[in-house]
N, C-alpha and C positions, 0 to 999 in steps of 0.2 A: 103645380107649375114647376118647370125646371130653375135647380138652382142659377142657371148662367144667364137667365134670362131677366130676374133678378136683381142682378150683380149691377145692371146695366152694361155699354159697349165695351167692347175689348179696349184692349191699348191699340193695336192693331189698327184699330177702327181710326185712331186718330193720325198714325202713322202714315194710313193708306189716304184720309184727306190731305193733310202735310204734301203728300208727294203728288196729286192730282196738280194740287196749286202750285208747285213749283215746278209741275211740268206743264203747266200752262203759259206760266212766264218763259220757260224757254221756248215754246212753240210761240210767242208771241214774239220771243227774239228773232228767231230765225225768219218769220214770215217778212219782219222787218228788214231783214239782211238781205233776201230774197227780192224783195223789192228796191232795194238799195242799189242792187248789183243788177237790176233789168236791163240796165240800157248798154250793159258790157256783150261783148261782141264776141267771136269765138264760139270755133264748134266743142271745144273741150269744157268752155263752159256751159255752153246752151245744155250737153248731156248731162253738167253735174247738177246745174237747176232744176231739169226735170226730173233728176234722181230725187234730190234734194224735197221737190215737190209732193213725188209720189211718197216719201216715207213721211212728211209731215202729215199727211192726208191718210196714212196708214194710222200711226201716233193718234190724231185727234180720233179717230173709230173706236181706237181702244180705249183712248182714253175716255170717251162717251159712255161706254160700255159698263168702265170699272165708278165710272158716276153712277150710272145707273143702281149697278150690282150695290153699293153702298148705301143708296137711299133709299132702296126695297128693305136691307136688312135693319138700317136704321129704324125704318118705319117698321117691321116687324117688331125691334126689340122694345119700341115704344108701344106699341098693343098689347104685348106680351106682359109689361110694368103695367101698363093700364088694367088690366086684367087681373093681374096678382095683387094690383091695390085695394079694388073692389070685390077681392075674394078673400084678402087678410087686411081689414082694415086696419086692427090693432097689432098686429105684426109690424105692419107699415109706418103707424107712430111710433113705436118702439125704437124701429130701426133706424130712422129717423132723427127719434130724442136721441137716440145713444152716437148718433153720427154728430150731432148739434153738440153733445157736452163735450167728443173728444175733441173737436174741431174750438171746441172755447177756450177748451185746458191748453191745448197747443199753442194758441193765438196769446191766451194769457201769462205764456211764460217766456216770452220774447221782452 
């Protein structure tokens, strides 16, 4: 098995949820805004709502998309660990033990 596989997710991986989720809350602001501002009148606004509309509905595609793409690799990197656990059982304790005493030694010298 490859070592990156392994290692488990990047950092990346957690960076690229981070910004899903905070770009949900702004698509959830703006949809609110959007509705806020319905009943205002105006041809210079009616254009920038439907600006406004089409690119949020652009946004949530993508942003479907890169959910998507995240939850494939995530579930790949978790078959990938299932795999190499069942094929290095005592690698896997090892690695394991030796993650467990450094994480003790750290905790214990606080």
């Amino acid at each position: 098995m490859n070592a990156q596989y392994s290692a488990g997710t990047e950092p990346s991986d957690v960076t690229k949820q981070q910004l899903i989720n905070d770009f949900k809350v702004v698509v959830a602001d703006a949809e609110a805004l959007l509705k806020a501002t319905a009943g205002q009148g105006g041809e210079a606004v009616a254009a920038a709502r439907a600006k406004a509309e089409a690119s949020l509905d652009e946004a949530k595609a993508k942003m479907a998309d890169a959910q998507a793409a995240l939850r494939v690799r995530t579930k790949a990197a978790a078959r990938a660990t299932d795999e190499y656990v069942h094929t290095h059982p005592w690698q896997s304790i090892a690695a394991a033990a030796g993650a467990g005493l450094v994480i003790g030694l750290l905790i214990g010298r606080r």
